[in-house]
C-alpha positions as CSV (number, residue, x, y, z in Angstrom):
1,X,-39.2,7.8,19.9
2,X,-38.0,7.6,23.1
3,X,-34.4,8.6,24.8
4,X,-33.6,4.9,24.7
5,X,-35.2,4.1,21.3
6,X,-33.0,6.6,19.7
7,X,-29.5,6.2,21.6
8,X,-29.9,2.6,20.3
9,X,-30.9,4.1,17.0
10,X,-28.2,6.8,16.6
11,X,-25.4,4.9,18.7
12,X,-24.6,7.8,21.5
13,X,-25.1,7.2,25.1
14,X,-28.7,8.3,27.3
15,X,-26.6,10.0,29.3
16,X,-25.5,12.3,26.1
17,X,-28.7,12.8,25.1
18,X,-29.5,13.8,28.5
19,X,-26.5,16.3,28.0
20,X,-27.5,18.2,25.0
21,X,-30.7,18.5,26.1
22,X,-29.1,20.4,29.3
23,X,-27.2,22.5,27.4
24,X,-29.6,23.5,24.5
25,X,-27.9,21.5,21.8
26,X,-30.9,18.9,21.4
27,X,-33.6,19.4,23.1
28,X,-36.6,16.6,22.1
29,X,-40.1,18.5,20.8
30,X,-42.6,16.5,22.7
31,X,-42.8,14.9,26.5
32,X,-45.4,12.0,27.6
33,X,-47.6,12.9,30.4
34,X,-45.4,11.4,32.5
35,X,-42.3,13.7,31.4
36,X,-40.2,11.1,29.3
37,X,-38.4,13.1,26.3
38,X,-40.0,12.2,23.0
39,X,-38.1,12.9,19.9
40,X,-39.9,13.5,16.2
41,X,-38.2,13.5,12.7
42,X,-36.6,17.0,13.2
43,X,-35.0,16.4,16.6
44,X,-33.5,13.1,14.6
45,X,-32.6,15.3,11.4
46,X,-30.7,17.7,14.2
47,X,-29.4,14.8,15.7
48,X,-27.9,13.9,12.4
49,X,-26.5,17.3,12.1
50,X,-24.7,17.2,15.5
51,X,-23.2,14.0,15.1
52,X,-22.3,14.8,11.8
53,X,-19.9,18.2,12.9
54,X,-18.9,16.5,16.2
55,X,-17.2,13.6,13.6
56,X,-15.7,16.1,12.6
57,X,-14.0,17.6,15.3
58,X,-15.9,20.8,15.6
59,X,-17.1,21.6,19.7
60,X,-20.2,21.6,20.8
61,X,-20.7,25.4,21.2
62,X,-19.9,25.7,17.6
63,X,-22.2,23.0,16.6
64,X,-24.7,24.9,18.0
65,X,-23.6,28.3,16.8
66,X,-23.7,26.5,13.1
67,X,-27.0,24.9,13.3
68,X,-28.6,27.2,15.2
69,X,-27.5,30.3,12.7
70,X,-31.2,31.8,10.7
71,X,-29.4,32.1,7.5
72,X,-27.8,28.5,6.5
73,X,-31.1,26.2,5.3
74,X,-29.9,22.4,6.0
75,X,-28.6,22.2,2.0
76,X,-25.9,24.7,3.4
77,X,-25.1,22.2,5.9
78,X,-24.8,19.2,4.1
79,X,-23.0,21.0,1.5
80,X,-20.3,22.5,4.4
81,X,-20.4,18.7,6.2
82,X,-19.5,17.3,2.5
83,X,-16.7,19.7,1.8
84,X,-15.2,18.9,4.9
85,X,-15.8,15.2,4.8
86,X,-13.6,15.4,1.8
87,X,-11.0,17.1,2.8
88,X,-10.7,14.9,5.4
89,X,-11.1,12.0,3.4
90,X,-7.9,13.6,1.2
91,X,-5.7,14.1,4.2
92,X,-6.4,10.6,5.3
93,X,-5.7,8.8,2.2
94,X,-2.2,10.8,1.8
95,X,-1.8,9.1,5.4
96,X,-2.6,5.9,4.4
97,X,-0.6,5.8,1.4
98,X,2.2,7.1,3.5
99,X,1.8,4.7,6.5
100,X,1.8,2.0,3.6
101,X,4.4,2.7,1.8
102,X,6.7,2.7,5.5
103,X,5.1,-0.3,6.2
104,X,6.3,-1.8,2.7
105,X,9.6,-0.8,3.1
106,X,10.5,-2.1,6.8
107,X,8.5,-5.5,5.7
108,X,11.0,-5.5,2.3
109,X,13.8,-5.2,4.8
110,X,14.9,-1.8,3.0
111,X,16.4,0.2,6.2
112,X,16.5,3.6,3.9
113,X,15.5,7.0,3.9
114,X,12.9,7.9,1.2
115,X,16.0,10.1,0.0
116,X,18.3,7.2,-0.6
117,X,15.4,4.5,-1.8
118,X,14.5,6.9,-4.8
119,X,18.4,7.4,-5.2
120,X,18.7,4.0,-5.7
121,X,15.4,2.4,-7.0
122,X,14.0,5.6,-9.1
123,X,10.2,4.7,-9.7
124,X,11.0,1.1,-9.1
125,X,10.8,0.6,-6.1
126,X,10.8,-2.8,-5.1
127,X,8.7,-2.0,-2.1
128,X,5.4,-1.6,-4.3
129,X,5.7,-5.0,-4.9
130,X,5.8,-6.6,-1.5
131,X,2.2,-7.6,-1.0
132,X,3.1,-9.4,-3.8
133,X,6.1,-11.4,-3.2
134,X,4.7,-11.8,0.4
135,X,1.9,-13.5,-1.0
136,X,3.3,-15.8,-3.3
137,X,6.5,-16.5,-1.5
138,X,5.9,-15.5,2.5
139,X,6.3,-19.0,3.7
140,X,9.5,-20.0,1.9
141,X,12.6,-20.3,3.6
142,X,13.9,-18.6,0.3
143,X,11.6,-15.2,1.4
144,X,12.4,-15.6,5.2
145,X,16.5,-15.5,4.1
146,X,16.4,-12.4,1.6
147,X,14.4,-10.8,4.8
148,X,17.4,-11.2,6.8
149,X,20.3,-10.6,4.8
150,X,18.7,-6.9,3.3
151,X,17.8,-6.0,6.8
152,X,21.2,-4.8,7.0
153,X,21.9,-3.5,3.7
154,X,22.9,0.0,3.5
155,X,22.6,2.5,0.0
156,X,25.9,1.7,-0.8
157,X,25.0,-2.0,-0.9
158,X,22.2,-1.4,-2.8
159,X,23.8,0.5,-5.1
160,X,26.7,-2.1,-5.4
161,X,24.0,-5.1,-6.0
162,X,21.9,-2.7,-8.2
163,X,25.4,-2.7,-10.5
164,X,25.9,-6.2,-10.1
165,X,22.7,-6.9,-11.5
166,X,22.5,-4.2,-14.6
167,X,26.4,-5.6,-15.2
168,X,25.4,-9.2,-16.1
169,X,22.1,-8.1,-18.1
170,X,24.4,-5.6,-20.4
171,X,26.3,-9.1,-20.8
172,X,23.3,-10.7,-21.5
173,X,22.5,-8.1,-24.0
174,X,25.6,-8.2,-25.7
175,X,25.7,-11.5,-26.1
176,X,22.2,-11.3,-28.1
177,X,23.6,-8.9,-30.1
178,X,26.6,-10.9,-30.8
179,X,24.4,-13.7,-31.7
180,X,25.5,-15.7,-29.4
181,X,22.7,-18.8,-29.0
182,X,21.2,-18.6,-25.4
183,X,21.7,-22.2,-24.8
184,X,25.1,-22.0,-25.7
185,X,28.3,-22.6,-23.2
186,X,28.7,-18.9,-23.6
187,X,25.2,-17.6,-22.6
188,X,25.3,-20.2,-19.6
189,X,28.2,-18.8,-18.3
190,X,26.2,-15.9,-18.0
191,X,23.1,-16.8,-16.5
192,X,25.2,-18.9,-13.7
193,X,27.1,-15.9,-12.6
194,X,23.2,-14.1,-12.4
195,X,22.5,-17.4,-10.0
196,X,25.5,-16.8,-8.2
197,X,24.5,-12.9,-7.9
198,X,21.0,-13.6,-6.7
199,X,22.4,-16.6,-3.9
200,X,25.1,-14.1,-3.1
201,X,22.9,-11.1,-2.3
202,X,19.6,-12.3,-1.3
203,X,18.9,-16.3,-1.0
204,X,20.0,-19.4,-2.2
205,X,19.0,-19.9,-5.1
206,X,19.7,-23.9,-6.5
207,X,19.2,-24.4,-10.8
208,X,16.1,-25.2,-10.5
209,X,14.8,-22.7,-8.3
210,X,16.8,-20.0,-11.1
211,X,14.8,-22.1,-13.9
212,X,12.1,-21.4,-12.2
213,X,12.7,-17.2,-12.3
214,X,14.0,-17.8,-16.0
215,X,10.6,-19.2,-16.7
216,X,8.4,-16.0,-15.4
217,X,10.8,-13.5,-17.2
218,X,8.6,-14.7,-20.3
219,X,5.3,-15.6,-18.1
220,X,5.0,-12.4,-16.1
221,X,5.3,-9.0,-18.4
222,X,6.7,-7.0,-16.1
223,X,10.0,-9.0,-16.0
224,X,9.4,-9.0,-19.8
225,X,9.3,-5.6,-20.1
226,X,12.0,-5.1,-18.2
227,X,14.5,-7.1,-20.2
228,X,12.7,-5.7,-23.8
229,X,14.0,-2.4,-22.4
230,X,16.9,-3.2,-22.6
231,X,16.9,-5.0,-25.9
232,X,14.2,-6.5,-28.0
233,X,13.9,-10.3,-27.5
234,X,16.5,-9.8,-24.1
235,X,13.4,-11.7,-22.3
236,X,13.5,-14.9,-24.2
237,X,17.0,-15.1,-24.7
238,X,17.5,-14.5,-21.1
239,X,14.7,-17.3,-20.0
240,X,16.1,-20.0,-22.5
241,X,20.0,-19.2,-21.1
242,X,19.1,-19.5,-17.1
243,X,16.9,-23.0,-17.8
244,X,19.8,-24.4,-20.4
245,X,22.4,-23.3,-17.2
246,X,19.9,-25.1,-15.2
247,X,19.7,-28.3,-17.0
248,X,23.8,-28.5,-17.1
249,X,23.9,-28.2,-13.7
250,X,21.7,-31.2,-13.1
């Protein structure tokens, strides 16, 4: 192949072929009669080699040092170029998860140091889940307002609506436990003051729109497992309350 057949081929410039060949690096095993560089399977193989370590950051007198040393076969290379392509591909995975998880956060609107979002979310993060909710809900108004309001929100407000939240659920419980009917006056009560917590804190939320959530508490199972935790048939009890609220309110 010629210079221009295999800068096409391998993606570098002429003009860096023409550079390794200066230096020593790469220099092609034939010439035509008229002096053009012609390069063979082995100069393409070291080719290979020299792209390979200059990926990975290594300079060019210590490519050559490494592929130019008597005792490592090309095995040994590809064995050192893996190694290193791993750890690499390591680092930059623990980067991306990072980057992600940052970009997550700012996108939930949760202005917090990883400190204070494990202080108040634990392992449940709301963040993990904004792909999510920014799929199924990105271009309602309802989305666009709890964006806004928890832009602002500091720990202590997401402590305070974190215990607003677990407050009206331990009703919710008790209440079960009490045998109180879910579509009773009593239980509604309940689930309007959880409407009034969720319009309070993040959008407004009308009865339908809260029959709506009351309905995937028993659809989507990790809402149900949420409220199982809590108590064994919480879920049900806590979807037939908020759509029997809705219902009343018209």
């Amino acid at each position: 192949m010629n210079v221009g057949e295999v800068a096409a081929l391998s993606g570098v410039t002429v003009r860096t072929l023409h550079h390794y060949d200066r230096i020593g690096l790469l220099s092609p095993s034939g010439r035509t009669a008229a002096g053009y560089r012609q390069y063979g399977p082995a100069d393409l193989d070291r080719l290979h080699q020299v792209l390979l370590y200059r990926e990975l950051g290594f300079p060019l007198e210590e490519v050559a040092t490494l592929l130019d040393d008597p005792s490592a076969d090309p095995e040994a290379h590809l064995r050192r170029q893996h190694r290193l392509l791993r750890d690499r591909l390591e680092r930059t995975s623990a980067m991306v998860a990072a980057v992600e998880k940052e970009m997550e956060a700012r996108s939930m609107g949760i202005s917090l140091t990883p400190e204070e979002r494990f202080e108040v979310f634990g392992e449940h993060d709301p963040a993990q889940y904004d792909a999510e909710v920014e799929e199924r809900w990105g271009e309602t108004e309802a989305y666009a307002q709890s964006n806004r309001r928890t832009a602002a929100y500091t720990k202590e407000d997401w402590l305070r609506i974190k215990e607003e939240g677990a407050a009206v659920e331990r009703r919710f419980a008790e209440a079960l436990r009490s045998g109180v009917p879910a579509d009773s006056p009593g239980a509604m009560d309940i689930a309007e003051e959880h409407r009034q917590q969720i319009s309070r804190n993040f959008y407004d939320c009308p009865p339908q729109m809260h029959a709506g959530l009351g309905r995937m508490y028993v659809e989507d199972e990790r809402f149900t497992a949420h409220y199982e935790e809590i108590a064994p048939g919480l879920a049900q009890y806590v979807s037939t309350a908020v759509q029997a609220n809705a219902a009343r309110q018209g």
